[in-house]
N, C-alpha and C positions, 0 to 999 in steps of 0.2 A: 427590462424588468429588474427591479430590486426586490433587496430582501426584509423591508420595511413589515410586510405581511406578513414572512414564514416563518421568521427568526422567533424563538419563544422564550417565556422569562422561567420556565421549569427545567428547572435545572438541580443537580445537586450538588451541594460545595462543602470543604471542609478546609480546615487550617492547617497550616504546615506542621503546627504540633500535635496532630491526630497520628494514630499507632498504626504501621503500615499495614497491621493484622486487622484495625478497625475497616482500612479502605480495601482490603480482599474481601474481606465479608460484603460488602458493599457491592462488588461488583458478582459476586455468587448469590447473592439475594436480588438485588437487583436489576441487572445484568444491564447498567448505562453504557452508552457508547464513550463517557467519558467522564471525567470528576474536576469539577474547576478548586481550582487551589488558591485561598486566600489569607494575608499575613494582617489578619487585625483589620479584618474586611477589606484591603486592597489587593486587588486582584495581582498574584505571582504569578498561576500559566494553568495548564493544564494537564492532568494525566490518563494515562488509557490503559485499558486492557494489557494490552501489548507490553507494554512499559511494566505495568506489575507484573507479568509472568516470565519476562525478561529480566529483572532484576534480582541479584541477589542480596540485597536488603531485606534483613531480618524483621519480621512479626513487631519485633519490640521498639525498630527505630520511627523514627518520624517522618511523614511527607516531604518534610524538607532536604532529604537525602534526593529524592528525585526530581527538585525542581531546582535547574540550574540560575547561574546568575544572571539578574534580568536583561544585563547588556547583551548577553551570548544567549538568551531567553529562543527558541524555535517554537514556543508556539504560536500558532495563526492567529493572528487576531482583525477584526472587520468592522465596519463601519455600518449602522443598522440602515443608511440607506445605500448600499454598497450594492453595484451593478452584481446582477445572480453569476454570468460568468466567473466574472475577477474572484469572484466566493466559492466558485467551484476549483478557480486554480488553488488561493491560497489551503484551500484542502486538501488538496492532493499533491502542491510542492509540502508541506507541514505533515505529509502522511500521518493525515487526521481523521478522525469522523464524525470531532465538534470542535467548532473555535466560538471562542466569546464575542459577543457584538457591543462593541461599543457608540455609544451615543454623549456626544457634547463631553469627552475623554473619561464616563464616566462606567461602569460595567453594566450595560441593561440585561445582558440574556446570556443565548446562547443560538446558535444557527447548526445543525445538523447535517450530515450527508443525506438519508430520509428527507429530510423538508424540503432540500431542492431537490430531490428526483420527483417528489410527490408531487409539487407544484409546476414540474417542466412533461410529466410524465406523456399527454397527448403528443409532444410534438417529439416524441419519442419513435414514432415509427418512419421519423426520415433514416434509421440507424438500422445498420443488422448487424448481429451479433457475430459476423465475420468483419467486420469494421472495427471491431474495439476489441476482440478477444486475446488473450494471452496464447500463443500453440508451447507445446512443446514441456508442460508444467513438468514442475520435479516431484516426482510419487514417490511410495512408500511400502513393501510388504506388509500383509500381516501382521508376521513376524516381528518385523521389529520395533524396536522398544520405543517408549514413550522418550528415552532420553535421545534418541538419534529426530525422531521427529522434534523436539525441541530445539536443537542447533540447526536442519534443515531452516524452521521459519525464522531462526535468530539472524543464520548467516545471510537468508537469502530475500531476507524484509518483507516475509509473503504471511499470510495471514492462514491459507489453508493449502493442504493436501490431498492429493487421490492416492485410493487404497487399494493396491492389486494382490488378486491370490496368485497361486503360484504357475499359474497356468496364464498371467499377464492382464488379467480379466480386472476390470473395475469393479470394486466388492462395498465399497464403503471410502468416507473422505473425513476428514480429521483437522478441527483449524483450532484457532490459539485462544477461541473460549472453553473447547472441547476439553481442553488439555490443562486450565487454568482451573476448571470446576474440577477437573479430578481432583489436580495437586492439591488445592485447597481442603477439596472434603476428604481425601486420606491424610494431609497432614492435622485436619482437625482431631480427626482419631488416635495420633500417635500421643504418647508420653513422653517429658524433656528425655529422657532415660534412655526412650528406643526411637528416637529421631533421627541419628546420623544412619543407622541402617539402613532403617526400613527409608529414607531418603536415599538411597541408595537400592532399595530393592524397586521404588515405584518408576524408577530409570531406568527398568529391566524386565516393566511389564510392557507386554505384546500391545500393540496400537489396536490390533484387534477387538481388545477390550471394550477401549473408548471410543472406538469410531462411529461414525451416526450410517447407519445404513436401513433403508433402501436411498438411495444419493438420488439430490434435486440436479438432474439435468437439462438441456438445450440443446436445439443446434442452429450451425454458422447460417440458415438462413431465417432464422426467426430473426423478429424485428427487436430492435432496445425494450419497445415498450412491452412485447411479450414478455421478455425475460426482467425485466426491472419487477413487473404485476408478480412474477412468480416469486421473487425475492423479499419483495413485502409481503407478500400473501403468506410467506413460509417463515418470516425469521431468520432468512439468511442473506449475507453480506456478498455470496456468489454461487455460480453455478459451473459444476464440471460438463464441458460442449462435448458432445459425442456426435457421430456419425446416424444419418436419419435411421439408417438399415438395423443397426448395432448399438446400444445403450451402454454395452459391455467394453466396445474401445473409447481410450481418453484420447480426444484430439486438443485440448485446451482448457481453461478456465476463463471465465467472466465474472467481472466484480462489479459491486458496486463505483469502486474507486476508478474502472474502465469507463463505465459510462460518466461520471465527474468529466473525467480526462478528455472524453469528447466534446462535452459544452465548453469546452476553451479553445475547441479547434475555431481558429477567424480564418476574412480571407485577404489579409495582409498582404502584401509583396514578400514579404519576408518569413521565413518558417520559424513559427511559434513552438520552438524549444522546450517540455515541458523536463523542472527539473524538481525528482524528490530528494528531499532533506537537504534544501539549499542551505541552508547554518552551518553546514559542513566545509563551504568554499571557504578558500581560504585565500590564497595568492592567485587565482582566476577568477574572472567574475562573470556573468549569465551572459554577456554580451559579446566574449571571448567564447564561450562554452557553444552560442548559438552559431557564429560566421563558422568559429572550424567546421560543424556540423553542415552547413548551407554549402560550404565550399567543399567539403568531402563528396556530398551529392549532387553536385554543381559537375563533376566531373564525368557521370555516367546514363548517358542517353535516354537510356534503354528505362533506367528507373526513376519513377517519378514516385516521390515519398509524400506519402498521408499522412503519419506524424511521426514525432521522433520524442523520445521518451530516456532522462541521463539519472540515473537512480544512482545515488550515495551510501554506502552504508561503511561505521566506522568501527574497528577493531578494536581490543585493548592495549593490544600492544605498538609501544610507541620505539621510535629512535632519535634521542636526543631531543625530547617533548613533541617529537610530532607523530602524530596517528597513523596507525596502518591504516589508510580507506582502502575500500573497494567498489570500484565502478562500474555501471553495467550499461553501455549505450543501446537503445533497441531503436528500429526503423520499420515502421510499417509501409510498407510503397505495395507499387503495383505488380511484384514480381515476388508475392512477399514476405515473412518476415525477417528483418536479420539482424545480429544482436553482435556486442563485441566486449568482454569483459575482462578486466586486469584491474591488479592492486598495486599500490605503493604509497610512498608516506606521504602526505597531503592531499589533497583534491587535485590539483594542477596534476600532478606525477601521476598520480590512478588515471585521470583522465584520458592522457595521454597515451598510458599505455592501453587504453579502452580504443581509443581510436583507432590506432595501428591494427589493432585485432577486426574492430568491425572492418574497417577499409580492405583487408586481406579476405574475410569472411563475404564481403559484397562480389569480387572480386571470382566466385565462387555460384553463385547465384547466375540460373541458366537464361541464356540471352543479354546480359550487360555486358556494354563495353565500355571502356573510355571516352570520354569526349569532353575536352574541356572548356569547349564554346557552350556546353548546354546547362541552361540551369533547370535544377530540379524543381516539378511545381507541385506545390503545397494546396491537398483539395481539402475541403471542408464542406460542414454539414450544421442545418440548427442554426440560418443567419439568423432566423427572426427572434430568436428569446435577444 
């Protein structure tokens, strides 16, 4: 299946020299999953959500602050008759939720995360939402403030949070629209005069405030396509997984971007490495990134890994021009999940030190042993799209 059908020409775009306060408004009136950016009608890249509540570029500056140079350019870009897998990966390595479609090198649209669940959605119930779910998410009190949930989804490249009262209880969940509509509509209210304050006081309001409660949840044994129908039916990009008994314990999260990440599982010989914010590599490359990973779990019997998932994210500070990254290896296998995370300057160096942590973290996990005759086998689901 391609994406020749789903991809659409509705889109919204604007020029690098629009005012970064024109494209906030845009996505609080709005609310697009993303804004294509173009210099004198040629397509520059794309921006999101994420990216404007993430950056601190002023009201007054231009688009062009946030779209880098086109050599070093990350966003996805796809081919309008481009197989739906290959379209599902380069989404979710470009931690995206639209990439442009190009046709005969020239811009025709735009392709969405929506438009391939919508169009894959029937063959959705070979998946249960214990196959693709995140365990173990990082939550939030009440209590605290809008500024600590802001560096939570900055540092940890997640898009939403669960909200517990003080008794541990899921209350409400909080993600990076929730928190962009505020910023925006309290700082439309401010004066230049009382901006640095009160920009300062809205980092110190309670999450409580903005949180969206009664919270869309699941659980690990509904099927993809139950939970994908609940996500378009509601308006949201995931679901906090609970326990069938209890609505009140967080056992995980599921996203949109989880189910993507399963329509790339194949059934290769080789384990299909899924890697986000690959623009980040730097002195390693995916093929390097994938054998370590085959041969780490090459070594241990006992565990046979479903997929394995190498997230990037990079710092500001640097040492002698190279970037603090930070890396997060996750494994989902049959014993399962297990995850291995460290930082240092470049991709290669975080990686490495991501590795040493999962491999000691597996090592941990009840029933493995070593074995360095056995290779890990890589299951999959969804041959037929």
């Amino acid at each position: 299946m391609d994406i020749a059908d789903i991809a659409t020409r509705d889109y919204i775009e604007v020029d690098v020299g629009t005012r970064m306060g024109q494209v906030r408004s845009t996505f609080e009136n709005g609310n697009p999953k993303g804004i294509i950016v173009t210099d004198d009608g040629e397509y520059e890249g794309v921006i999101s959500e994420r990216e404007v509540l993430q950056t601190h570029v002023e009201d007054d500056a231009k688009v062009s602050a946030l779209i880098k140079p086109s050599r070093n350019d990350p966003s996805p870009k796809v081919d309008r008759y481009e197989d739906i897998r290959e379209t599902a990966r380069v989404l979710v390595e470009g931690n995206a939720k639209v990439a442009p479609v190009f046709e005969n090198d020239e811009l025709w649209g735009v392709i969405t995360h929506n438009d391939i669940l919508e169009a894959v959605l029937e063959n959705l119930d070979a998946l249960t939402v214990e196959d693709i779910y995140t365990d173990d998410p990082i939550t939030l009190r009440e209590d605290d403030g809008v500024g600590k949930a802001i560096n939570h989804l900055r540092e940890n490249n997640i898009s939403r949070l669960p909200i517990l009262n003080e008794n541990g209880y899921l209350t409400g969940v909080v993600t990076t629209h929730d928190i962009a509509d505020f910023v925006i509509r309290e700082n439309d209210r401010m004066t230049t005069g009382d901006r640095v304050g009160d920009n300062q006081r809205l980092m110190d309001v309670p999450i409580y405030d903005i949180m969206v409660s009664p919270v869309e949840t699941t659980t690990v044994d509904a099927s993809g396509k139950e939970a994908v129908d609940r996500m378009l039916e509601s308006g949201f990009s995931g679901l906090i997984v609970t326990p069938d008994h209890d609505d009140r314990i967080v056992e995980g999260v599921v996203t949109k971007t989880d189910v993507l990440r399963a329509l790339t599982f194949t059934e290769e010989d080789h384990m299909d490495v899924q890697i986000t914010n690959v623009s980040l590599l730097d002195t390693i490359t995916r093929e390097t990134i994938t054998q370590s990973i085959e041969e780490t779990a090459d070594k241990y019997a006992e565990m046979q890994v479903v997929h394995a998932h190498v997230r990037f994210h990079e710092h500001k500070e640097k040492l002698r021009g190279t970037p603090l990254v930070q890396c997060q290896i996750r494994l989902r296998t049959n014993k399962g999940q297990v995850a291995g995370s460290g930082e240092g300057y470049g991709s290669e160096n975080s990686f490495r030190v991501a590795l040493d942590k999962l491999e000691r973290n597996v090592l941990e996990l009840k029933g493995v042993q070593s074995d360095e005759e056995y290779r890990g086998q890589l299951l999959r689901k969804l041959n037929e799209l």
